[in-house]
Wavefront OBJ file of the C-alpha trace (Angstrom):
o trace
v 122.455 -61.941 248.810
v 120.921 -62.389 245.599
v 117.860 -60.443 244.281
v 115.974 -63.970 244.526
v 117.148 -64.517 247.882
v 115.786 -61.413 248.844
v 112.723 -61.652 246.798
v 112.477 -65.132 249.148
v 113.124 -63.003 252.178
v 110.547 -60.099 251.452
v 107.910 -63.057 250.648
v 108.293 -65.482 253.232
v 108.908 -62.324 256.075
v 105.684 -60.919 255.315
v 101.474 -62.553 255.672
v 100.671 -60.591 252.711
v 102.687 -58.593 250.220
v 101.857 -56.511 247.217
v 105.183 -55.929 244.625
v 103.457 -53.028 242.963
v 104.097 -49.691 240.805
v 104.537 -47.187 243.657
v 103.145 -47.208 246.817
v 99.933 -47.676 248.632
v 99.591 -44.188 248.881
v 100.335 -43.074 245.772
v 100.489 -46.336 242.831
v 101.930 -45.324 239.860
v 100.009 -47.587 237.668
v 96.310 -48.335 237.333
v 96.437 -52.134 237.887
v 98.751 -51.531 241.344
v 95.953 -48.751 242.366
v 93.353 -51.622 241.932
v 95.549 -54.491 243.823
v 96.080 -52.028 246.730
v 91.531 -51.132 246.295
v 91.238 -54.317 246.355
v 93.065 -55.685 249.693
v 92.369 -51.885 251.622
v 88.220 -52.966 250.939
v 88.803 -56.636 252.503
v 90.767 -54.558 255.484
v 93.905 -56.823 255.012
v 97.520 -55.844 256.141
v 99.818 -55.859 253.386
v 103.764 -55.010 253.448
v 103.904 -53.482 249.729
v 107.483 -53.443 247.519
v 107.958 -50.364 245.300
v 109.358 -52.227 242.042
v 110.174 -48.919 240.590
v 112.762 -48.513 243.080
v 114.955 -51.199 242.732
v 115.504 -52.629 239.317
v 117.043 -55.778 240.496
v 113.337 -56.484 242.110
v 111.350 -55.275 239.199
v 112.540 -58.080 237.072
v 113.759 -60.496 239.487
v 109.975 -60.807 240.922
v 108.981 -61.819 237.159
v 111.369 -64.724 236.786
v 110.767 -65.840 240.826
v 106.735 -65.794 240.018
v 107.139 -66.472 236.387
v 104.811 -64.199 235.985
v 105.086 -61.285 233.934
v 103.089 -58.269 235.075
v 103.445 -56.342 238.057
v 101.369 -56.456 240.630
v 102.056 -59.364 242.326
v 100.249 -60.551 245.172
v 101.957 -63.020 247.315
v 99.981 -64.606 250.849
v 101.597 -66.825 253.637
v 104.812 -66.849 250.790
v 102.170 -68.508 248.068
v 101.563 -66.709 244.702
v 98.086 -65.393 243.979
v 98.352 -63.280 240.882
v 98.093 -59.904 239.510
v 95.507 -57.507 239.406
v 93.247 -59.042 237.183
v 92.929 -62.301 239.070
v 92.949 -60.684 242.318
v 89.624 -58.758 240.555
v 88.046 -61.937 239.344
v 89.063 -63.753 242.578
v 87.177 -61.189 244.685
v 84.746 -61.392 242.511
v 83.684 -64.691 243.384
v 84.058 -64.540 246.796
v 87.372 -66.511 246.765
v 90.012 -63.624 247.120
v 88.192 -63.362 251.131
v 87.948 -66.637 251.671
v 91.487 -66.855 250.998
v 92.416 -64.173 253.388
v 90.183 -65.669 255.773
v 91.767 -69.776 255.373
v 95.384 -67.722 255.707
v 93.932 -65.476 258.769
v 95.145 -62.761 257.988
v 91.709 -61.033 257.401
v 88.409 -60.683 259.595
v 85.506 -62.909 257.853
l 1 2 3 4 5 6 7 8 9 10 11 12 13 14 15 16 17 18 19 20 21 22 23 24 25 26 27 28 29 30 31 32 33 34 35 36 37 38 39 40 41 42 43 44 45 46 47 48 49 50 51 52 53 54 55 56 57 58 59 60 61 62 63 64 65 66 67 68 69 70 71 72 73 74 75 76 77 78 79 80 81 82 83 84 85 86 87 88 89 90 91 92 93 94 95 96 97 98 99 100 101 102 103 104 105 106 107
């Protein structure tokens, strides 16, 4: 299987995954601590990928998003973004109402 088929399979076998730095528990990077802030305050269930463990995924998840930062924040198999728009998207209200339109959150 390649790393993009498995990329594939991680994404479309999961509601809502974070590729982060780390782990939910303990993020090794300050933008993966703020993805994982971000979804444990909306209460959402998230299957999480530890890019640090598997090179193949580190960089494979860039050229499948092409996107070039990690996080990565992926819901119902549809890119949302990194950290930064995740911020700015709950910001505005949008990141729940996102959630909420994939129901995979409480309103």
């Amino acid at each position: 299987m390649s790393t993009n088929e498995r990329i594939a399979e991680i994404v479309g076998s999961n509601d809502v995954v974070l590729f982060m730095k780390g782990t939910p528990l303990f993020p090794q990077c300050g933008f993966s601590s703020k993805a994982i802030a971000i979804l444990d305050h909306l209460g959402v269930e998230y299957a999480s990928v530890d890019v640090l463990q598997d090179m193949e995924i580190r960089q494979g998840i860039k050229a499948f998003s092409d996107w070039p930062t990690i996080p990565q924040l992926y819901v119902k198999g549809e890119f949302v973004g990194g950290s930064d728009i995740m911020m700015e998207m709950y910001q505005a209200g949008e990141l729940q109402q996102l959630m909420v339109d994939a129901e995979v959150t409480q309103a």
